[in-house]
N, C-alpha and C positions, 0 to 999 in steps of 0.2 A: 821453859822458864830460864834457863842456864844461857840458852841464844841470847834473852831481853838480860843479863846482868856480865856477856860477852864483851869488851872492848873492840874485838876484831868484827863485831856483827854491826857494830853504832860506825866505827870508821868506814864499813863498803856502803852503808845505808845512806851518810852525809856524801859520800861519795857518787851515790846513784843520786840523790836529790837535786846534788849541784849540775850534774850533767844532764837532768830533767830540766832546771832551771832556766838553762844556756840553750835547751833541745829549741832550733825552730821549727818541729812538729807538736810540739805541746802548745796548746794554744793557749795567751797572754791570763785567758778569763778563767783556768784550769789550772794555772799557775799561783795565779791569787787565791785559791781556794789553799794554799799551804802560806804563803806569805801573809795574807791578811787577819788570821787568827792568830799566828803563832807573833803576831807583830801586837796585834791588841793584849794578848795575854802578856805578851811581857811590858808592855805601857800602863796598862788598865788592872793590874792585881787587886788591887783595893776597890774596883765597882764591882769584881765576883767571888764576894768572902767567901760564897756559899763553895767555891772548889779550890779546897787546901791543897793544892797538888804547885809543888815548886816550877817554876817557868822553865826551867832544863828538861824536866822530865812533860812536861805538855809538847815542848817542843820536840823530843827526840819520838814523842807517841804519834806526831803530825806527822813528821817527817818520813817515820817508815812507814804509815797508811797512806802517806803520798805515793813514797817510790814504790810498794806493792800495787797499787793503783795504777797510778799510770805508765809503768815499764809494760804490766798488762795488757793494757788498753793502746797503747801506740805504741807496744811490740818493739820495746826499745834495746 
């Protein structure tokens, strides 16, 4: 719990995410699976009342099941 409320854990995580982003082994349709939600959710708050959860923190929970994700997977 103390890693998720870490500063130094959320800067290597945006750090790994941008460099997943840029990766040309990560493929374009792999990549949208963290840009295209975390893009609706900060657009579209008001069509999903039903999750009070602030756009900061949806996006930094994307973010690090992205870069766990795919550093994994294409062993980055």
């Amino acid at each position: 719990m103390s890693k998720l409320l870490s500063l130094k854990h959320w800067v290597h995580v945006f750090k790994r995410v941008g460099r997943l982003l840029v990766s040309s082994r990560v493929p374009m349709k792999e990549k949208l699976l963290f840009v295209v939600p975390a893009a609706l959710y900060w657009v579209l708050p008001d069509v999903i009342p039903f999750l009070p959860i602030d756009d900061i923190a949806v996006t930094m929970l994307l973010a690090n099941w992205f870069a766990t994700r795919f550093e994994k997977k294409y062993r980055l």
